[in-house]
VOPAGU-2260 file (C-alpha; in pm, 1 decimal, decimal comma):
REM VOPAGU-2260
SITE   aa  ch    i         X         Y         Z
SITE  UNK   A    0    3596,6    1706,2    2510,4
SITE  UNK   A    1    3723,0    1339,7    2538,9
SITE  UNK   A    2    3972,3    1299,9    2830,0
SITE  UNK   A    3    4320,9    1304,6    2669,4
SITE  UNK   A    4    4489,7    1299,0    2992,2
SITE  UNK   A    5    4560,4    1039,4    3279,1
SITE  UNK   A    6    4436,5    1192,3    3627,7
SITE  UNK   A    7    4736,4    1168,4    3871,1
SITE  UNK   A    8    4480,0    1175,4    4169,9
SITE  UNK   A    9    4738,4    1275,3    4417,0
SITE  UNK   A   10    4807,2    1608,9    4242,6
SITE  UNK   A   11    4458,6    1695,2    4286,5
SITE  UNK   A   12    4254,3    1874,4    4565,5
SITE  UNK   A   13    3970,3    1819,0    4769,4
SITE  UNK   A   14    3706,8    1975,3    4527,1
SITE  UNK   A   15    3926,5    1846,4    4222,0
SITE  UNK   A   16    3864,3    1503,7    4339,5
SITE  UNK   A   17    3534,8    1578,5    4434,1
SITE  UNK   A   18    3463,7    1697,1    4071,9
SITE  UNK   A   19    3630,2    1419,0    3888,5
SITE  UNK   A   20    3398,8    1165,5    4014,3
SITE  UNK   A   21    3070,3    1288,1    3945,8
SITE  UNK   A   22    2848,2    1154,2    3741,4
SITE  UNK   A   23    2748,3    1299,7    3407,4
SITE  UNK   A   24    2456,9    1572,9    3416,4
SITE  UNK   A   25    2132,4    1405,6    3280,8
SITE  UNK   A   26    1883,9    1637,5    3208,4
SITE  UNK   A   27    1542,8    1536,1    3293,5
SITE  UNK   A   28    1379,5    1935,5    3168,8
SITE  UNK   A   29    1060,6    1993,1    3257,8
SITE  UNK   A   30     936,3    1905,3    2923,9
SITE  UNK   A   31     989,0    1538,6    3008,9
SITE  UNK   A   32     790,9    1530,6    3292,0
SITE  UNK   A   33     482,9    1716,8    3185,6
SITE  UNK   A   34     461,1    1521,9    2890,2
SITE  UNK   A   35     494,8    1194,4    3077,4
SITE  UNK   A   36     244,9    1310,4    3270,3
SITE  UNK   A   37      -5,3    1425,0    3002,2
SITE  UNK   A   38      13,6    1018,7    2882,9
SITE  UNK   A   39       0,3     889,8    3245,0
SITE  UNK   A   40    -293,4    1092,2    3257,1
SITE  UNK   A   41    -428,3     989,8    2917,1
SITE  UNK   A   42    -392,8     608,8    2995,8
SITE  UNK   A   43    -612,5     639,8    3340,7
SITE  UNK   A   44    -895,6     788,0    3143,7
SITE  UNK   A   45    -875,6     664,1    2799,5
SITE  UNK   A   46    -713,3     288,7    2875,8
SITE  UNK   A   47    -664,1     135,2    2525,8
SITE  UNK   A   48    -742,9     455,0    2357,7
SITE  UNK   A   49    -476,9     622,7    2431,7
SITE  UNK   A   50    -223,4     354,4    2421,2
SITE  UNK   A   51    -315,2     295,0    2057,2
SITE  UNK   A   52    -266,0     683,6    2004,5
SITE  UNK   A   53      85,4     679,4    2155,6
SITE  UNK   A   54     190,1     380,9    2013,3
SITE  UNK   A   55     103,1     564,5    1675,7
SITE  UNK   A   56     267,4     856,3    1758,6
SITE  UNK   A   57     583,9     730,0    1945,6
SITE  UNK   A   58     648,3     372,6    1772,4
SITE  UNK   A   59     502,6     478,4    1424,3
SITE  UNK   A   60     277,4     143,0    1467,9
SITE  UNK   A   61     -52,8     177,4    1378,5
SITE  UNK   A   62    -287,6     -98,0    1602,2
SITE  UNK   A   63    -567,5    -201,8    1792,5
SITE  UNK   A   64    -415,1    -537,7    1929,1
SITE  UNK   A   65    -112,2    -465,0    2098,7
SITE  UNK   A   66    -193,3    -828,3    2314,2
SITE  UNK   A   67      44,4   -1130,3    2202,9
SITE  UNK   A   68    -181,0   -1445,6    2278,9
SITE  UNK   A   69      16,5   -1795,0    2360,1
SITE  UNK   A   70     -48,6   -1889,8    1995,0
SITE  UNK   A   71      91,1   -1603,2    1871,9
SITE  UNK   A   72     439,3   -1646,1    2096,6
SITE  UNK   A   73     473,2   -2013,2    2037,0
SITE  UNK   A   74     433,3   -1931,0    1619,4
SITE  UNK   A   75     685,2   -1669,1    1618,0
SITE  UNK   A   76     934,9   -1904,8    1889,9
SITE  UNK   A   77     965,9   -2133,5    1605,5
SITE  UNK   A   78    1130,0   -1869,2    1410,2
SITE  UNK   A   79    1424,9   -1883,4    1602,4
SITE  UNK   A   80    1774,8   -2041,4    1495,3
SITE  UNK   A   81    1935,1   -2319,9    1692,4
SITE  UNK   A   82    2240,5   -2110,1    1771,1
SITE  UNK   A   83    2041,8   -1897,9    1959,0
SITE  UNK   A   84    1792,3   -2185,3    2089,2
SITE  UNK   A   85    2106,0   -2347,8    2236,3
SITE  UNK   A   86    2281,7   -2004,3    2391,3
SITE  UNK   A   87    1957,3   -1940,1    2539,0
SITE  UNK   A   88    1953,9   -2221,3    2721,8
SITE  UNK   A   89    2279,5   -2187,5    2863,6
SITE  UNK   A   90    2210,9   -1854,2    2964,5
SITE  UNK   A   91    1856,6   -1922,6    3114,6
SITE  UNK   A   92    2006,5   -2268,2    3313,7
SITE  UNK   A   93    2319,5   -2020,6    3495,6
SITE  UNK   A   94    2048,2   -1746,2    3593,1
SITE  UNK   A   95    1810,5   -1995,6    3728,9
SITE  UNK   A   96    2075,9   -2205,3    3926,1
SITE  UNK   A   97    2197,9   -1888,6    4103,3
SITE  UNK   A   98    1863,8   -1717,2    4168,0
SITE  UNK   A   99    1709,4   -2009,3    4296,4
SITE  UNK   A  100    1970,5   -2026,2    4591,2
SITE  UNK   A  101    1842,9   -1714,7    4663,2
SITE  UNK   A  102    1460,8   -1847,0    4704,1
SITE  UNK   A  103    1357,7   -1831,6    5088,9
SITE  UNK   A  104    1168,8   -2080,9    5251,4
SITE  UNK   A  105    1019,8   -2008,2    5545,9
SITE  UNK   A  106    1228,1   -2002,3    5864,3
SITE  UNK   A  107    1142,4   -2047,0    6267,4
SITE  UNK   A  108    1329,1   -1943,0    6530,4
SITE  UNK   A  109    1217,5   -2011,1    6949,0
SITE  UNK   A  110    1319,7   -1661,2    7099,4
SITE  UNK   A  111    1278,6   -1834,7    7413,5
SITE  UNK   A  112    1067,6   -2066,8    7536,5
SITE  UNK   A  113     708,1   -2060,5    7445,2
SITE  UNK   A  114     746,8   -1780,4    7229,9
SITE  UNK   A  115     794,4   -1866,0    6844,1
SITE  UNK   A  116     879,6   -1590,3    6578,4
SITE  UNK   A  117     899,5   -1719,4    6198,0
SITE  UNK   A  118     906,8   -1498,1    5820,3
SITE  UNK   A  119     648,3   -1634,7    5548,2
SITE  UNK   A  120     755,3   -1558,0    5241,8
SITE  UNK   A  121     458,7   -1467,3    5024,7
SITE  UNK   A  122     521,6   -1400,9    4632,6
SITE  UNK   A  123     383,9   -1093,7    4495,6
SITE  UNK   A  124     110,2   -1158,8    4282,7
SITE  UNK   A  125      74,0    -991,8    3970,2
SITE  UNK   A  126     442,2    -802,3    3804,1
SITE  UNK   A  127     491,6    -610,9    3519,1
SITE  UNK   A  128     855,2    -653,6    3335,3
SITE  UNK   A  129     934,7    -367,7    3105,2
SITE  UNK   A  130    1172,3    -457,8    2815,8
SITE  UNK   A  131    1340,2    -183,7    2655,0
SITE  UNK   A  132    1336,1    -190,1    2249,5
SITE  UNK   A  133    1531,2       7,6    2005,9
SITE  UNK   A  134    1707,3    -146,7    1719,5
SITE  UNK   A  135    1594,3    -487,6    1882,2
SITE  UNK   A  136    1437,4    -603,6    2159,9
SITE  UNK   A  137    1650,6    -659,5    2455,1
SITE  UNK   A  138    1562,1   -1018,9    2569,9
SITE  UNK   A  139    1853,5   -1047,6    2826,7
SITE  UNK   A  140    1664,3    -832,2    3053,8
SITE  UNK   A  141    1364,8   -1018,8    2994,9
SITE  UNK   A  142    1574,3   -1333,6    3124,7
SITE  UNK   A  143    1675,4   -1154,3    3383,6
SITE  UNK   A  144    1346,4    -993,7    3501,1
SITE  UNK   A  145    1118,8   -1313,8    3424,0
SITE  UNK   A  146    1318,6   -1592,2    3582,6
SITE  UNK   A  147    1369,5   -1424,1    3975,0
SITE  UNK   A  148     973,0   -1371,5    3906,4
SITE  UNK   A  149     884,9   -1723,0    3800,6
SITE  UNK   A  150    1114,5   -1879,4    4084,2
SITE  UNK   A  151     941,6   -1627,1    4354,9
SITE  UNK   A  152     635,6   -1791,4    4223,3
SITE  UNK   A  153     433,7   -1468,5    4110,1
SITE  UNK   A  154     136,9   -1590,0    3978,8
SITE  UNK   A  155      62,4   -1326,2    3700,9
SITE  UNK   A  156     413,2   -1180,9    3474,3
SITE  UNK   A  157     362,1    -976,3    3242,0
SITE  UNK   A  158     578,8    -833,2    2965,8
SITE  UNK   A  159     536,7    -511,3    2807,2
SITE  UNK   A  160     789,2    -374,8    2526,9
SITE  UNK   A  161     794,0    -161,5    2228,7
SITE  UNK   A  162     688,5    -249,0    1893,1
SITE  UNK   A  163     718,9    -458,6    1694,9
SITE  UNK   A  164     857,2    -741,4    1968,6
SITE  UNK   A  165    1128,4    -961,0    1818,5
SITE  UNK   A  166    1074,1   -1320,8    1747,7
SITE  UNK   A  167    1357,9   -1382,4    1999,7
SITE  UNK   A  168    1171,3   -1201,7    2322,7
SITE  UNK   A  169     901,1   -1407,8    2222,2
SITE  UNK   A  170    1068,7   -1691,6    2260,7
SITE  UNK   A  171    1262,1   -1610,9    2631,4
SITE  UNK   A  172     914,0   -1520,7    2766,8
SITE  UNK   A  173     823,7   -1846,5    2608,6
SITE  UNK   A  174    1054,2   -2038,5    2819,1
SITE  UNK   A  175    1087,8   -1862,4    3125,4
SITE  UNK   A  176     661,2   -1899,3    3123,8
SITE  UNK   A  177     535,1   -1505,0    3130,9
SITE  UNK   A  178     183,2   -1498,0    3097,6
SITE  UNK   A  179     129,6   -1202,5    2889,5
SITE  UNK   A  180     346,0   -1006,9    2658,0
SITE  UNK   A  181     229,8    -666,5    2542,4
SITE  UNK   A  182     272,6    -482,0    2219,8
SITE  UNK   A  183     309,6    -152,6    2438,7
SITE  UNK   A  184     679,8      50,2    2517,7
SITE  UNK   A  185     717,5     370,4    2674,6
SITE  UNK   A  186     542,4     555,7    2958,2
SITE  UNK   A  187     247,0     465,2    2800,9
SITE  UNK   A  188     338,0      92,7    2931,7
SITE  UNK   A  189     435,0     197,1    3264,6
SITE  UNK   A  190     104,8     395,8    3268,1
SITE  UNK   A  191    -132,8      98,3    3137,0
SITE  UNK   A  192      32,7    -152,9    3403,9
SITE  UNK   A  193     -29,9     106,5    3677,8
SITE  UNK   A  194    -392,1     188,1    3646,9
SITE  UNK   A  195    -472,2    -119,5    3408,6
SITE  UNK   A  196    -656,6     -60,1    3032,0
SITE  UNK   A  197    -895,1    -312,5    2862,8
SITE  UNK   A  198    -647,7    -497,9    2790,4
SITE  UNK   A  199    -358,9    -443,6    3014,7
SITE  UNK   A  200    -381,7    -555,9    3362,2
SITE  UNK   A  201    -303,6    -354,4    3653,1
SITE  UNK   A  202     -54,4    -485,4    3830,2
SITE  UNK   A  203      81,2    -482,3    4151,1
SITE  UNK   A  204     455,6    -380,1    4094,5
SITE  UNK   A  205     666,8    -297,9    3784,7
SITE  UNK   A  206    1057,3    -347,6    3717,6
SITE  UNK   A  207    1269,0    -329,8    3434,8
SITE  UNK   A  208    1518,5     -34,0    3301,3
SITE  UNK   A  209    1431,1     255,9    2959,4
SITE  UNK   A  210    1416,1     556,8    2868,4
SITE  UNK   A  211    1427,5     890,8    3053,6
SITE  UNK   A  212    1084,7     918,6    2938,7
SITE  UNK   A  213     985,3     522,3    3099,2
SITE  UNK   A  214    1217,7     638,7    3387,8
SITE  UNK   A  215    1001,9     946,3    3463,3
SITE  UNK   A  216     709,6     737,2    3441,5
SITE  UNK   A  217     833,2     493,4    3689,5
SITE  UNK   A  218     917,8     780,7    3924,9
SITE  UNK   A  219     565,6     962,7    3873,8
SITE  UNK   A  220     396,4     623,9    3930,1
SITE  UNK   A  221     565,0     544,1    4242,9
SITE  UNK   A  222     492,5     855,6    4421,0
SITE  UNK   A  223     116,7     837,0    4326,1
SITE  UNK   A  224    -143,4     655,2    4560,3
SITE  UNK   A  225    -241,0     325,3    4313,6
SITE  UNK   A  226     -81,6      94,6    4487,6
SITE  UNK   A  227     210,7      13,2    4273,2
SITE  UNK   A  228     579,3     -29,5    4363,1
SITE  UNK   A  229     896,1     -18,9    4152,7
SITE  UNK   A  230    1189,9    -193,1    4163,8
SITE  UNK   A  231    1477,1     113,0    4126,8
SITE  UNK   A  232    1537,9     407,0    3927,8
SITE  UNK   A  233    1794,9     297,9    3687,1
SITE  UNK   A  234    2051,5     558,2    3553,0
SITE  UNK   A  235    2307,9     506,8    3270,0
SITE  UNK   A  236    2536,1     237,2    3300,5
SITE  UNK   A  237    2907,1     258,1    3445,5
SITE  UNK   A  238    3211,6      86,1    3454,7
SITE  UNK   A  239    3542,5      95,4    3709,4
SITE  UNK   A  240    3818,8    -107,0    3649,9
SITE  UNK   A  241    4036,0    -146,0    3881,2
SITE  UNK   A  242    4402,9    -281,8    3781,4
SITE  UNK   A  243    4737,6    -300,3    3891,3
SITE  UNK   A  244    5067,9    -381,6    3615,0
SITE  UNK   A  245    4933,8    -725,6    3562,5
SITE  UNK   A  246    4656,3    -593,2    3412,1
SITE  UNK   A  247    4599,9    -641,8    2976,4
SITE  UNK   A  248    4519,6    -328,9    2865,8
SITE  UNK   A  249    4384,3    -478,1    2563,1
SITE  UNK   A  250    4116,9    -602,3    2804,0
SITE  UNK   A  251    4059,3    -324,7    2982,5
SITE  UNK   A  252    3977,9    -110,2    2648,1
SITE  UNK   A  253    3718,2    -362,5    2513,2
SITE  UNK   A  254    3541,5    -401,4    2825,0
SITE  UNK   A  255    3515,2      31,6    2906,9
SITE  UNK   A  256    3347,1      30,5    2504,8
SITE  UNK   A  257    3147,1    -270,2    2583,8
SITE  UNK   A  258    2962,3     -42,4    2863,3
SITE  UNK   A  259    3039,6     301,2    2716,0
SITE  UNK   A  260    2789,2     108,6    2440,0
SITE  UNK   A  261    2515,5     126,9    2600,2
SITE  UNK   A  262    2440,7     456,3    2564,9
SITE  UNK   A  263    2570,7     849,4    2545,5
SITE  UNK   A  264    2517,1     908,6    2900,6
SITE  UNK   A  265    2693,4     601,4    3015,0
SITE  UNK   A  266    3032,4     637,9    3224,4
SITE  UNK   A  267    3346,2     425,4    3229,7
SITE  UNK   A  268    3635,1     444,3    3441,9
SITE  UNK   A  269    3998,6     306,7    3496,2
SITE  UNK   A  270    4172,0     344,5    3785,7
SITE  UNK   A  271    4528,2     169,6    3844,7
SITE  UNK   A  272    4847,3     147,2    4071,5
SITE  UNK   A  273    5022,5     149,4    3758,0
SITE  UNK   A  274    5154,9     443,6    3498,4
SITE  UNK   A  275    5230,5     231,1    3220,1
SITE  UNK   A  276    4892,9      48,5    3210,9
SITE  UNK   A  277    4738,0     426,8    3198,4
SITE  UNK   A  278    4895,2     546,3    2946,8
SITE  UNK   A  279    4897,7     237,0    2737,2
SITE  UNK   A  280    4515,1     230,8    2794,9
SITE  UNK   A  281    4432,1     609,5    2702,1
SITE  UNK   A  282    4705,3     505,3    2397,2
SITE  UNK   A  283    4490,6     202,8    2293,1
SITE  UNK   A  284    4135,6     343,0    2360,3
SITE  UNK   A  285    4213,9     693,6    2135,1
SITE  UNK   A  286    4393,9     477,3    1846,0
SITE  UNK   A  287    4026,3     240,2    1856,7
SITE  UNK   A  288    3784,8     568,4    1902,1
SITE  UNK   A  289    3930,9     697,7    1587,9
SITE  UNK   A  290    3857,9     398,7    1420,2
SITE  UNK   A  291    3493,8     462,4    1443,7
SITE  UNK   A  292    3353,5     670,4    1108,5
SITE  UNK   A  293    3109,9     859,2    1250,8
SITE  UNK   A  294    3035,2    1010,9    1589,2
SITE  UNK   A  295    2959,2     685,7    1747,5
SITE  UNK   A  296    2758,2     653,0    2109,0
SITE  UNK   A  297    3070,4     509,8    2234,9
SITE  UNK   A  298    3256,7     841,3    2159,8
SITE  UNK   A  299    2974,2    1036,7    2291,3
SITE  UNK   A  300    3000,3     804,8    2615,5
SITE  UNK   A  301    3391,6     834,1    2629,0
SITE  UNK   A  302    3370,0    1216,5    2701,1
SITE  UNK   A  303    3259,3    1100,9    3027,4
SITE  UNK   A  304    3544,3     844,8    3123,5
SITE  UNK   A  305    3823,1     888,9    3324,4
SITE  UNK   A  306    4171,7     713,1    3346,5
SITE  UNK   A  307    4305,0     766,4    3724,2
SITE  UNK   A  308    4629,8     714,6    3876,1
SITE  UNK   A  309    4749,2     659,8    4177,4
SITE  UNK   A  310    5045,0     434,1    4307,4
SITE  UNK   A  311    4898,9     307,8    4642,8
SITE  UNK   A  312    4632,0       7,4    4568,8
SITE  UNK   A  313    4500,0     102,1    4947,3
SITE  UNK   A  314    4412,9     444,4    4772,9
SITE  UNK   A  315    4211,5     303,4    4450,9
SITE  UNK   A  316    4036,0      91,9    4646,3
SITE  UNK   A  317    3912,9     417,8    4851,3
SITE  UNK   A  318    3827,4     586,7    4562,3
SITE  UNK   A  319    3588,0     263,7    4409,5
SITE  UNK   A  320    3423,1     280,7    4707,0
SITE  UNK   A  321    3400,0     642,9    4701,1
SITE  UNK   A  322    3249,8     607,3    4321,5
SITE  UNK   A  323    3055,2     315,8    4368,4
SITE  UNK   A  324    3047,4     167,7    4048,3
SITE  UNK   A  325    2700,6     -37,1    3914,6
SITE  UNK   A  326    2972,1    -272,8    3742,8
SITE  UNK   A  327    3333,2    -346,6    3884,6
SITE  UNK   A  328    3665,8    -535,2    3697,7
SITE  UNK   A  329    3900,7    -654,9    3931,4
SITE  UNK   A  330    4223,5    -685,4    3743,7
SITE  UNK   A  331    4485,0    -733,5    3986,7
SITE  UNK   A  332    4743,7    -973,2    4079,8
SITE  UNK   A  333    4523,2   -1091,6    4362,6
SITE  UNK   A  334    4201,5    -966,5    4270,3
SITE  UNK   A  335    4035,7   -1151,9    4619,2
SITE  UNK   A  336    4260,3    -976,4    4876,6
SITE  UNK   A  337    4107,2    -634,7    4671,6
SITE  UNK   A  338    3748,4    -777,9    4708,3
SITE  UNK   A  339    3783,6    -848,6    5069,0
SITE  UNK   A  340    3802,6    -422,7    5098,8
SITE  UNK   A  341    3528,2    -312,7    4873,6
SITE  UNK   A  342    3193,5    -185,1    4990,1
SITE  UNK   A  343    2993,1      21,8    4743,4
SITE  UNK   A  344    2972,9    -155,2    4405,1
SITE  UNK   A  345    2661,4    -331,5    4216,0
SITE  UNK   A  346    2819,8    -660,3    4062,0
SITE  UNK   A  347    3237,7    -733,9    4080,0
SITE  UNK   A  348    3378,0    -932,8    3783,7
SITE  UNK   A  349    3732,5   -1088,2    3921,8
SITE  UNK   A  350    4021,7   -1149,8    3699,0
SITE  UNK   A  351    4083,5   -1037,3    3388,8
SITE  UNK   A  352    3860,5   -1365,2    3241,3
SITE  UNK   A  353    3575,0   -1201,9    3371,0
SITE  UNK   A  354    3397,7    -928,5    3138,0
SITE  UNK   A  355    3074,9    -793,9    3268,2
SITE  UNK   A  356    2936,4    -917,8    2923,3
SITE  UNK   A  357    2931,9   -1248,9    3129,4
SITE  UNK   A  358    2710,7   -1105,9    3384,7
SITE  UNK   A  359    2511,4    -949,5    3151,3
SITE  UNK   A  360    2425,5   -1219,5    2970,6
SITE  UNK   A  361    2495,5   -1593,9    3095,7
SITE  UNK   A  362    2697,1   -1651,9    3385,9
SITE  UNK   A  363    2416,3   -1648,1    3589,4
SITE  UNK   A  364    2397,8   -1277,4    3850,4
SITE  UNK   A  365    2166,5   -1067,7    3729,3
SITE  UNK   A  366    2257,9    -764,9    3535,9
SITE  UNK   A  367    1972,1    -531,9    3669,5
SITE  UNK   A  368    2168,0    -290,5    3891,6
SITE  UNK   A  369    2195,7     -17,1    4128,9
SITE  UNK   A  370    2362,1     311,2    3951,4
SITE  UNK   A  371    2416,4     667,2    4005,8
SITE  UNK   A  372    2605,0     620,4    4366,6
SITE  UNK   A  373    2313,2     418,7    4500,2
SITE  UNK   A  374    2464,8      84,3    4555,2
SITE  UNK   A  375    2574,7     242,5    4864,1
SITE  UNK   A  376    2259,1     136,4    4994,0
SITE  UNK   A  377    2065,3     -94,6    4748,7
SITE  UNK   A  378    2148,2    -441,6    4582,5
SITE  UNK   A  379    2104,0    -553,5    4227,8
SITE  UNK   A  380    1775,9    -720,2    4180,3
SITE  UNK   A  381    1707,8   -1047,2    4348,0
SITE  UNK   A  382    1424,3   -1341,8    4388,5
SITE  UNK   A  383    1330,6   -1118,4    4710,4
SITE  UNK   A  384    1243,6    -810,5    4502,3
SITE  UNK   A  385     932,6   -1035,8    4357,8
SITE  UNK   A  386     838,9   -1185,3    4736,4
SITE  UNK   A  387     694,0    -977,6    5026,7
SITE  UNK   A  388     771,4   -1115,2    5392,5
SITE  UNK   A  389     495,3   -1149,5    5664,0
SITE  UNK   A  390     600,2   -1195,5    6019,5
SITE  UNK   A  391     432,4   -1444,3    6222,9
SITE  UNK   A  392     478,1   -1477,6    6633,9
SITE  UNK   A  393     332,7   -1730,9    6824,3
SITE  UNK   A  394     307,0   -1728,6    7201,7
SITE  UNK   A  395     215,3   -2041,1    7480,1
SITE  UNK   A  396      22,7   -1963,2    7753,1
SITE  UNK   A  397     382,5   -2000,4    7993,1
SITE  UNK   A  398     570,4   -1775,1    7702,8
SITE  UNK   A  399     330,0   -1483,9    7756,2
SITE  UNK   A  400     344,9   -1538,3    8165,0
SITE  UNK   A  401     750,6   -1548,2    8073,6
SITE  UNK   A  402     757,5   -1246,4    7898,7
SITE  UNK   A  403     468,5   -1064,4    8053,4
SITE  UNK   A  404     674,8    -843,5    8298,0
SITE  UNK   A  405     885,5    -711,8    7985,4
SITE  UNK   A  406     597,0    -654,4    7769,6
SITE  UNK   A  407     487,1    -391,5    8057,9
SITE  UNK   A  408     738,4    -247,5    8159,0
SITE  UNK   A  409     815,0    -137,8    7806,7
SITE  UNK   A  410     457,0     -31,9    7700,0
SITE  UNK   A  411     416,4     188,4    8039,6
SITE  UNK   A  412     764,4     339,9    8015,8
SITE  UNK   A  413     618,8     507,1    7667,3
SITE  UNK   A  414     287,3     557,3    7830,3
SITE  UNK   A  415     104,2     298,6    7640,3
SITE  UNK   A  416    -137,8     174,8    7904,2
SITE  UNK   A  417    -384,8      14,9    7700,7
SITE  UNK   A  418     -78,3    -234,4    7565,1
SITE  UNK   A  419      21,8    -337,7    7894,6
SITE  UNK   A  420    -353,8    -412,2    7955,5
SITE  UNK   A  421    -361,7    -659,7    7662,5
SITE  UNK   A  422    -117,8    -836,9    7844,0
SITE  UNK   A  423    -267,5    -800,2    8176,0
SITE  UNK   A  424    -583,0    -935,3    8068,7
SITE  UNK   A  425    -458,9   -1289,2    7951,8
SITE  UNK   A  426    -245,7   -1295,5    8274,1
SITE  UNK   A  427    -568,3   -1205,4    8501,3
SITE  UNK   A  428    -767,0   -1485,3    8297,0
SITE  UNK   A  429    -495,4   -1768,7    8397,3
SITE  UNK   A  430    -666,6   -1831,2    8733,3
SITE  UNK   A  431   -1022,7   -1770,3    8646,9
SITE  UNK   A  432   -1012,2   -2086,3    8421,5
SITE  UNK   A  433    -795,9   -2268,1    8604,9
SITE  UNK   A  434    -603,1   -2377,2    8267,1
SITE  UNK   A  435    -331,5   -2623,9    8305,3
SITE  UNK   A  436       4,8   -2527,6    8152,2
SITE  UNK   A  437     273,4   -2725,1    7971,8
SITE  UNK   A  438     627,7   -2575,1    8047,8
């Protein structure tokens, strides 16, 4: 049943408030997960075998080459219209400004004297980028996957993505230089970049949001001993806006459809200081559902919203963070002084000139998120996602005298004798060879 009603949060209890805020049920039935992993299974012995079966059976694409050579991408790139040549562009030189700020060099620091500490940042070498298909092929997240991966300077990206790949993925990977695209979607993807086929290589960690059935495949993969990360487990998308009476509600109803598009399970929420924005919103949002001639995903993804009130901003705010939304509007008088008391939220769009279509597309953050509640502790995907850090201590001759005693103490107070005696050992040899020290 759509929600008809605006929540007057005060009115409600403790478990009332509890239940209003959770997430939609996704059922991932055991039938998912044995048959993702029958095909994870199939992949590891059959390689390109069983992908070709799959593909067949899944994608209804019958094929032995599911490998997209350079020639092949740079043909089908010139396929593409200017409009979207030029848009591109825009959208690729916003995401690459702002993740290359985030590109870490590596950094020293002199604990004390003699003793240096510094962080080499080392980029992962080989990545595989799923991109989700469907009526087309969704090349925004290969711009956002492939450019944090070319900037951490990964030396092998590779795409994989349901058939048949669109001329317009082809040319993103193009021009944000992936080294491979593959003809492959599914868990049968997630499968061949995990063990490797003849064709697909093995890689070393995989990113990039699907299906419940790609999902479950990331999850089985990650808890199996080959040596392959992920980045996150990525749940439906969600929405909060947060408005006071300044708020449009014209606004606020096309951005909750713009993420109650992306699928049935998705969840969008309002919550506002103000009465009259509520109602005008629920007024606005049931007159546009209706306009929709068949049992859209957006109404399917509606059920799930929510349109709370409550008159004290201090309170809202509580209940964002309580929520933690993957995707949060701002639309307040002073959206800032509201910013300055969130905590749990994946990306915050402030003002009411700010859509998340922005951030999904060209203004430059990247639009792979945190969801289901987890931004509490996770961040949206970042150049440091595609870069591993190694520590790196150097100590002087004087340092390790200076810091000797400490060392020790420490390692005898838990009993580890044989740590002090590393220690020791140097310090014993400092006389022996009558070595000269620089302080």
């Amino acid at each position: 049943m759509i929600q008809r009603n605006v929540i007057f949060w005060e009115k409600l209890n403790s478990e009332e408030k509890k239940r209003i805020l959770i997430r939609p049920h996704l059922k991932n039935s055991n039938v998912v997960s044995k048959t993702v992993a029958n095909i994870i299974n199939d992949i590891k012995q059959f390689g390109d075998r069983a992908i070709t079966k799959y593909t067949k059976e899944f994608d209804k694409v019958e094929t032995n080459n599911f490998f997209l050579n350079q020639e092949n991408i740079s043909i089908d790139s010139l396929n593409i219209q200017d409009n979207f040549k030029k848009s591109i562009l825009i959208a690729f030189k916003n995401i690459n400004l702002f993740h290359k700020l985030q590109n870490n060099s590596r950094k020293e620091v002199e604990t004390q004297p003699g003793i240096k500490c510094s962080k080499l940042v080392v980029p992962i070498q080989s990545v595989g980028l799923y991109v989700p298909g469907g009526s087309t092929s969704l090349f925004s997240t290969a711009l956002m996957l492939a450019i944090p991966a070319k900037i951490a300077g990964c030396k092998n990206i590779f795409i994989c993505s349901p058939p048949p790949i669109s001329d317009e993925l082809l040319y993103v990977a193009k021009l944000c230089g992936v080294h491979k695209v593959f003809q492959v979607g599914g868990a049968q993807a997630i499968a061949g970049l995990t063990f490797g086929t003849e064709t697909i290589p093995k890689v070393d960690k995989i990113f990039g949001p699907g299906n419940v059935y790609v999902t479950e495949a990331k999850l089985q993969v990650s808890k199996s001993f080959h040596n392959v990360d992920i980045d996150m487990i990525a749940g439906p998308s969600e929405l909060l806006v947060l408005a006071d009476y300044t708020a449009n509600p014209e606004f606020i109803v096309a951005d909750l459809f713009s993420q109650a598009e992306h699928g049935s399970s998705s969840q969008v929420l309002l919550v506002t200081t103000c009465k009259k924005i509520a109602t005008l919103t629920l007024s606005i949002l049931l007159k546009k559902l209706n306009s929709f001639s068949d049992f859209h995903v957006i109404k399917n993804s509606i059920m799930n919203s929510r349109i709370i009130y409550s008159e004290n901003m201090n309170e809202c705010i509580n209940i964002v963070n309580r929520y933690g939304p993957e995707h949060l509007i701002i639309q307040t008088n002073s959206p800032k002084k509201e910013l300055s008391n969130i905590k749990n939220a994946g990306s915050i769009f402030l003002g009411k000139w700010s859509p998340v279509s922005a951030g999904d597309y060209a203004s430059g953050t990247n639009h792979v998120l945190p969801t289901s509640g987890s931004v509490n502790t996770r961040s949206g995907l970042s150049v440091s996602d595609f870069q591993k850090q190694i520590t790196v201590q150097e100590l002087t001759k004087e340092g390790l005298k200076d810091l000797s005693f400490t060392i020790q103490t420490l390692a005898k107070q838990e009993n580890m004798i044989e740590h002090s005696n590393a220690v020791q050992v140097r310090i014993d040899s400092f006389d022996s060879l009558k070595e000269n020290y620089d302080i």
